[in-house]
N, C-alpha and C positions, 0 to 999 in steps of 0.2 A: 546495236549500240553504235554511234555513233563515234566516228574515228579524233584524236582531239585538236586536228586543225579543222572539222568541222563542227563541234563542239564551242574550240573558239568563236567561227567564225559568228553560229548561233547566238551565242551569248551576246556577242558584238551587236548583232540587230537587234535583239531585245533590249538593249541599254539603250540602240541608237532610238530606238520608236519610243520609250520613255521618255528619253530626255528630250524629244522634240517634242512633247506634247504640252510637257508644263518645264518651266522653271525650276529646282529644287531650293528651298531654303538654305542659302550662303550667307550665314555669318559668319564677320571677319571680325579679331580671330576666330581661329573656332573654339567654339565652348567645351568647355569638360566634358557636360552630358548636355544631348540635347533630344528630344521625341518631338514628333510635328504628326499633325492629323491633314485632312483634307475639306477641312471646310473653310469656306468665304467668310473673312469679318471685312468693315468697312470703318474707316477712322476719318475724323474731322475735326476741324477748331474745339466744337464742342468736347471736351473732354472733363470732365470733372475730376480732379485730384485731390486726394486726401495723403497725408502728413503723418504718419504716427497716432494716425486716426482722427484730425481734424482737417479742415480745409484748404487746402493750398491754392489761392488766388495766382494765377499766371498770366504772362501777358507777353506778347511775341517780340524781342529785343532787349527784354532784360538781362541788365548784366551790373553783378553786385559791385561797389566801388569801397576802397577804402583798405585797411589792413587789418582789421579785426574783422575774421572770418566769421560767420554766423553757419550753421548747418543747414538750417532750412532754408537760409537767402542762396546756397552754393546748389543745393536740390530745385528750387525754385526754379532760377537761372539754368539747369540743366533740364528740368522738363522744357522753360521755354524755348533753347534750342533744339531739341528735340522734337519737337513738334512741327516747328521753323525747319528744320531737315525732309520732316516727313511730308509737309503740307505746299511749301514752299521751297523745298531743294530737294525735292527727288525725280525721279526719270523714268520713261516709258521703257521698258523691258524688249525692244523689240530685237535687240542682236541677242538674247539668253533664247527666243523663243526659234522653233524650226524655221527654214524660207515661206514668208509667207503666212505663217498659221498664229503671229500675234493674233490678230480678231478674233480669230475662232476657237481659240483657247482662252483669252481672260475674260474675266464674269461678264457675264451679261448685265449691264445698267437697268433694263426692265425689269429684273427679276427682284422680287421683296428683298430687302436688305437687311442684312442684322450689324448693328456700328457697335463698338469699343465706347463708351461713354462714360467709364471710369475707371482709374488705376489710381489703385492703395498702392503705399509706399508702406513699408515699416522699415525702421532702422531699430535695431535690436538693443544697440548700445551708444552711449553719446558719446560723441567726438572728444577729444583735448586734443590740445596744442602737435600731438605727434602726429596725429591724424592729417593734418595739414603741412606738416614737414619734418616725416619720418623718418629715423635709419632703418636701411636696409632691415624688414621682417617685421617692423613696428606697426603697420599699417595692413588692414584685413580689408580687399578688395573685394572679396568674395561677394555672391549673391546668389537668389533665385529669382527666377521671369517665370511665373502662370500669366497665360491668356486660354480663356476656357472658348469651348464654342458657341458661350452664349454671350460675349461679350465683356466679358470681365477679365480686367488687367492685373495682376497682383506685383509688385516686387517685395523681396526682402533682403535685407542685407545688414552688415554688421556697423559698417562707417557708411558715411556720407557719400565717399570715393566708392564704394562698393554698390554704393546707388545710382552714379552717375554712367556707372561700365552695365550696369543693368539697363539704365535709359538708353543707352548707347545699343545693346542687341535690339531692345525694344525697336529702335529708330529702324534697325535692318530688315522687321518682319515686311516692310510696306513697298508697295511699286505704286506709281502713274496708272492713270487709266490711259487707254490711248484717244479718247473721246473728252475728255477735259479734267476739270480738276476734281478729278476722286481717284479715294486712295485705298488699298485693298491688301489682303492679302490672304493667300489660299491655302495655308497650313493650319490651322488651328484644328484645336486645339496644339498650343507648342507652351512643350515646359524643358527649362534650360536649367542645370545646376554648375555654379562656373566659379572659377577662382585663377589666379597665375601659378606658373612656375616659377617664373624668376623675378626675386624683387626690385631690380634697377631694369629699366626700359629704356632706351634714353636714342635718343639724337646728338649727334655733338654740330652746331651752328658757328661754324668760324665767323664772326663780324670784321673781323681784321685786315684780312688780306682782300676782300672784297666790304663794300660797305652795302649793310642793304636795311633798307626802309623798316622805319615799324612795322608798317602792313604785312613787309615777309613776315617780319618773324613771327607775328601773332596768328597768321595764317597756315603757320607753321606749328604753331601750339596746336591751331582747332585739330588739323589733317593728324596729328599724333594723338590726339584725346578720342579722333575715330577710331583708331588702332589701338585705344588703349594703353597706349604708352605713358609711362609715366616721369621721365626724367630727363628734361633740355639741358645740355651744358653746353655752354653759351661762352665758346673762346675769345674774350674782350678784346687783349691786346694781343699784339706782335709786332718785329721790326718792323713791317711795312707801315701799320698805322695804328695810331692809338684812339679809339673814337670814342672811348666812355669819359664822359668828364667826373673827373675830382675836385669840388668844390673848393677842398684847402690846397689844391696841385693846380689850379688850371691852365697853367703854362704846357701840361702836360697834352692836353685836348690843345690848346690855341695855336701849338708848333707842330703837334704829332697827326692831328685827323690829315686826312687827306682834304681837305675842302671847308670853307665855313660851311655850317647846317648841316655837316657830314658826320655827326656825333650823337651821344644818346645822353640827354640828361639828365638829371635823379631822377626827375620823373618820367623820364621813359624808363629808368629800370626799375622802378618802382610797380608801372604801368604792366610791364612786362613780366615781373617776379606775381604780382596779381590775378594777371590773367590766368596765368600758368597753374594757380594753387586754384582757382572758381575752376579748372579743369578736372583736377585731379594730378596734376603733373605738378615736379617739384624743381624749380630750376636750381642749377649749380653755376656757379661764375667763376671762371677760370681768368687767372691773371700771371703767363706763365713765364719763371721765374727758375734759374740765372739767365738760360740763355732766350732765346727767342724775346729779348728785349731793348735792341739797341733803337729803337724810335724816340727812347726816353733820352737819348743824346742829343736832339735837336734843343731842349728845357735844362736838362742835369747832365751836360759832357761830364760833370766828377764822378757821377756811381755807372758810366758805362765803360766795358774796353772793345777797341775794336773797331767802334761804328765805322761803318764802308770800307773796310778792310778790303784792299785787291790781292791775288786772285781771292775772289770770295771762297773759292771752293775749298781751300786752304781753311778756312776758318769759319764757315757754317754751312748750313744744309742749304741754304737759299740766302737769296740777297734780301735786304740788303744785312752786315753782320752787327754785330753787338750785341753782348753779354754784362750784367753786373760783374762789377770786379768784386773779387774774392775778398781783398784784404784792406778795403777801403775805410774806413772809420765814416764818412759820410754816408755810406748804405745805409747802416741802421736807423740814424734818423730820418732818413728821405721813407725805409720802406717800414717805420714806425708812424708817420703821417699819414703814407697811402692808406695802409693798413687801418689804424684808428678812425681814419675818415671813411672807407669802403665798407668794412664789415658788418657797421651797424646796421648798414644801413640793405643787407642780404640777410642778417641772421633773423629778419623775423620772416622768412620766408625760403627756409632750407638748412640744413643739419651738417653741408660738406660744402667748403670751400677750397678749389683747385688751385695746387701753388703749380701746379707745370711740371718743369724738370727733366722735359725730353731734349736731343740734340745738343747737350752742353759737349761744345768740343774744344779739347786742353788745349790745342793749337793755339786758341785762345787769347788762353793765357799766358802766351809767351807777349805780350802786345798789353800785358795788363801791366801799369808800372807798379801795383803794388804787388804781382806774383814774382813775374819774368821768369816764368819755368812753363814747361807741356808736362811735367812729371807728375804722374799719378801719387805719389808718394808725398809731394807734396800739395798738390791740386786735391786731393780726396780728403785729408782733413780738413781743407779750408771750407770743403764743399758741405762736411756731416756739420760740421759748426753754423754756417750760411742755415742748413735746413731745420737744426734744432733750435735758434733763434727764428726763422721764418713760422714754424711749424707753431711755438708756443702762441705767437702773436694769434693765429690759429685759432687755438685752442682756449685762450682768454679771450675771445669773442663766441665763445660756448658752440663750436665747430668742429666739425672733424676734417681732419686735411684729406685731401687726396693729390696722388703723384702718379707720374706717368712711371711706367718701368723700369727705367732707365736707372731710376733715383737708387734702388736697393741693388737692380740687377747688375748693371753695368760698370757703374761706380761706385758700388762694395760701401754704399751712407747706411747704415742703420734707422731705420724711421720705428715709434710707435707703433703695438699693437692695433690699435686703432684704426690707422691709415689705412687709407683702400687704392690699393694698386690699380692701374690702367694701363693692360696691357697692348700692345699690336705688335708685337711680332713674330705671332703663330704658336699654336698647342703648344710647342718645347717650350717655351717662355710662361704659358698658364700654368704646364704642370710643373717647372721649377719655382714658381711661386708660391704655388700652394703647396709642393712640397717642406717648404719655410715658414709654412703657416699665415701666411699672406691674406687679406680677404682680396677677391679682383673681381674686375669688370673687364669684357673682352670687347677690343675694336681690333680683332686680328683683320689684319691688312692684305689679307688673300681670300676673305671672301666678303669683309664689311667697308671698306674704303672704298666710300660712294666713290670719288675726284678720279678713281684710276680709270684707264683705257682709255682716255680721253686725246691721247697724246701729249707733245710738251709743249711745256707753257714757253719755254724758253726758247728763244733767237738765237742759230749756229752761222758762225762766218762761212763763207765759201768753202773756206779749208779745212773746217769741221764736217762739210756735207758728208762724204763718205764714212766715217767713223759712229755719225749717228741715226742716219737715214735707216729706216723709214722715219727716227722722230716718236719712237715710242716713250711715255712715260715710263718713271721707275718701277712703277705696280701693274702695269698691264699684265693681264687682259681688264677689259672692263669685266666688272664682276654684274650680272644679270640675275634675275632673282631667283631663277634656281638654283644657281649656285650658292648665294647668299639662304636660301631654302635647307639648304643640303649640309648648313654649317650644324657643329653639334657641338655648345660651350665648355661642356661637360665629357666628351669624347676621352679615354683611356683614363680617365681618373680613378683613382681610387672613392670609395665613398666619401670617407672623411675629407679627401680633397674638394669633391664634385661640391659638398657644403660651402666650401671656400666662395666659388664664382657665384659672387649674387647678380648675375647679369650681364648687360650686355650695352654697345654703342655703337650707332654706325655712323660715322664719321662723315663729314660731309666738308672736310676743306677745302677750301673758295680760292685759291690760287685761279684757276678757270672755272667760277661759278658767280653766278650772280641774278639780282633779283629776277633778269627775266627768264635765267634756267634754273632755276632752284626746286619748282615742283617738280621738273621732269629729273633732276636728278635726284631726289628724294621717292619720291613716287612712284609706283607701286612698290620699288625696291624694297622700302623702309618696310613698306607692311610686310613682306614674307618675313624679315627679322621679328618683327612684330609677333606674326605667330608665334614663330618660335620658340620667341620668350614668353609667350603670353602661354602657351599649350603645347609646346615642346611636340612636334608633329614625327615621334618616333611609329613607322607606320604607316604615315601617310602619305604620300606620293606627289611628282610635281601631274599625276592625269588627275587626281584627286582635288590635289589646292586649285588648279589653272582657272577651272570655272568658276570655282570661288571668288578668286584675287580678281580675274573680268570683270565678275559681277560687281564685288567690292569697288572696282576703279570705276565704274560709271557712277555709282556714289561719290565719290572722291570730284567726279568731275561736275555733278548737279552741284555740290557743295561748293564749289568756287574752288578747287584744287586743280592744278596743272597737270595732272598726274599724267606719266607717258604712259604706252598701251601694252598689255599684254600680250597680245596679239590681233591679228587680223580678225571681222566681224564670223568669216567663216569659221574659224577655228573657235566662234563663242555662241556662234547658233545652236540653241537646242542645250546650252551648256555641254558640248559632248567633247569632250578632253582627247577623245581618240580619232578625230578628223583629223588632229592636227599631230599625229603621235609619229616616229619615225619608226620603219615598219624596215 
């Protein structure tokens, strides 16, 4: 009997002569259930698709336009990316394979081929309107993938969205040849049975404090519809800058953007709330609301207090300051215009609308002439009043609000059952909410705040150098995907709490980000949260996921994602997680 450091060490080689010989099937997330065989299929343009049992005509670039969703134009559109992933954005396996032994391990091009030449779709039941921009639990993702060994694709699934996260594995079964363009894959037969754990998925996209292009952020939609994620919220404004235009405001965009042509007009968010739903993603647009808003002082000096308040530190989290005044009688109709002119024109393309609500700080409103107090006692009525008027405007554009934390925790406001908390600042804060009966979403701030570790964005005088050197930001360390890996939403809750947290955000504010670091600060990261919301990876390890998310990120990167690296090619050859393992 073998002693059990050598026993380890045994096993260790046998994993390692596996894994160098072939590749394993990595999909990201991972699926509920998944089985794989060892046989070779081979996939081309040729693909015949059928619908719910008739013909599905596809064509490489299609992309549905308009706001009346169609099911089959959204499946459509999704095989044809799809296919465009597999045929035209995928990549040669050579760092997943041993030093060396790409050639002599994937198939042989002489040898008789058997191709995939047709994938049934069924969808079980037909879509409505929530299907497309569902509350939390409304919406059935779920699916199964057959591909048999003799060629035959099946999916099924309940919605439309549950169709598109099945084309979406589909896309993952396939590699490069390294001899040109054929496409292969050496598992079949593979059958997957898959569905989420958590209903909110989300990104949170600051546009504000940095400005960035359509192309981010739509590029940013596709890299999360990889990941199966399903929910962009899309931080519009803040002091720094206002860039969404308001048709009946536009003094708003002509004094607040940073730049002419530095703004998004209806129809870019039109453009963008579309994209997002042909995805399966549901955007949320946040317009945050008292404080983080003095830009609107440059247009409406009446409904702001504060703007460029010195020392700023006194008076908000970052420059430059300004807050809605509390007790203004022109708030109401200024954020009765926004409002009425904004909502319409989101609510045919999502269910929650973000009023904000983080960082209001009383200091404030010692500077606001209709408070002139910091007092809580008197500052927290004016603030539950402010929210139950904001909240209905809400609610009569047939929405549901969402609020950062702060609103119920901090500031003692009472909000609706309804509303869905946004928490970040760590497990005590989710389980005192849900303790309250809260529903939340978590961007806890120590393990999902993409922006930390980065250092500080801010300029220290001479005489500051000692007091803040090295210069770290407020959230350091950088949070790296294991440790984002390692988060658990649901961690010390009770049952009936754990129901509370429908999910999850990983923040990505743009104070120091911008279009040309945006993939790499989202990228691979976002996907480990991804799992975890998508398949709650209780059990599985970072030597488990490592060769997955590699695998995953070189897709990421054929697809036109910036995505930063996992690791070095050594630590991904042969997929063997334990080269690179600390011993």
């Amino acid at each position: 009997m073998m002693p059990p450091s050598c026993r380890g060490m045994a096993s260790m080689l046998v994993s390692l002569w596996l894994l160098a010989s072939t590749p394993v099937l990595a999909i990201w997330p991972a699926p509920s259930s998944i089985s794989t065989g060892e046989s070779t299929l081979w996939i081309g343009n040729a693909l015949a698709v059928t619908y719910n049992g008739k013909p599905l005509i596809w064509v490489n670039g299609y992309e549905p336009s308009g706001s009346q969703f169609s099911s089959s134009e959204i499946v459509r559109a999704g095989v044809a990316r799809t296919m465009d992933n597999i045929v035209h954005k995928n990549f040669v396996p050579w760092m997943l394979y041993g030093r060396m032994a790409l050639e002599t391990t994937e198939p042989n091009l002489l040898k008789p081929k058997t191709y995939i030449t047709r994938l049934d779709i069924t969808q079980s039941k037909a879509d409505t309107s929530k299907t497309f921009k569902g509350l939390a639990g409304e919406v059935d993702e779920s699916y199964t993938l057959n591909v048999d060994k003799n060629g035959k694709a099946a999916i099924t699934a309940v919605s439309s969205t549950g169709v598109l996260r099945a084309l979406e594995s589909f896309s993952q079964l396939f590699f490069q040849h390294s001899k040109g363009p054929f496409f292969y894959t050496k598992s079949a037969p593979v059958h997957i049975t898959d569905k989420p754990e958590y209903d909110h998925r989300g990104v949170l996209f600051d546009v504000s404090r940095s400005f960035f292009p359509m192309e981010s952020i739509l590029r940013t939609i596709d890299a999360m519809a990889y990941n199966k994620m399903n929910r962009i919220h899309i931080h519009a404004t803040d002091s720094q800058s206002w860039p969404l235009e308001i048709p009946s405001l536009p003094e708003l965009h002509q004094k607040g953007a940073y730049a002419q042509g530095k703004t998004y007009s209806p129809g870019d968010l039109a453009k963008i709330q579309q994209y997002a739903i042909n995805r399966g993603i549901q955007p949320i647009i946040e317009i945050d609301t008292p404080g983080h808003f003095g830009i609107a002082a440059l247009s409406h000096p009446e409904v702001v207090a504060g703007w460029g308040a010195t020392p700023w530190t006194a008076y908000c989290a970052e420059p430059p300051c300004g807050q809605i005044r509390l007790n203004e009688p022109r708030v109401d109709p200024f954020l009765d215009k926004l409002m009425k002119d904004l909502l319409p024109r989101v609510s045919s393309y999502t269910s929650y609308f973000h009023t904000g609500g983080d960082e209001v700080n009383f200091n404030m409103y010692n500077l606001d002439p209709t408070v002139r107090s910091n007092d809580s006692a008197v500052i927290v009525p004016l603030l539950q009043k402010f929210i139950d008027k904001h909240h209905a405007r809400v609610r009569k554009a047939g929405l549901v609000p969402m609020v950062w934390e702060e609103i119920p925790a901090s500031y003692n406001v009472t909000v609706g059952k309804d509303v869905v908390i946004q928490s970040w600042l760590g497990d005590e804060a989710i389980a005192a909410l849900t303790a309250q009966g809260h529903k939340v979403i978590t961007s806890n701030y120590n393990y999902w705040y993409l922006d930390c570790g980065r250092g500080q964005w801010l300029n220290f005088g001479q005489d500051q150098i000692a007091s803040f050197y090295p210069f770290p930001d407020w959230c350091s360390p950088s949070k790296n995907w294991r440790l984002i890996y390692s988060y658990n939403p649901r961690a010390n809750l009770s049952a009936e709490q754990a129901k509370l947290v429908l999910g999850g955000e990983l923040a990505g504010w743009s104070e120091s980000i911008d279009d040309a670091t945006i993939d790499d600060i989202l990228w691979p990261r976002a996907s480990a949260a991804g799992e975890v919301l998508w398949s709650s990876p209780n059990g599985r390890t970072q030597l488990e996921a490592a060769p997955r998310l590699a695998e995953f990120r070189e897709r990421l990167i054929a697809r036109g994602i910036r995505s930063g690296t996992v690791h070095m090619p050594f630590c991904t050859q042969g997929l063997n997680s334990t080269a690179c393992q600390y011993l």
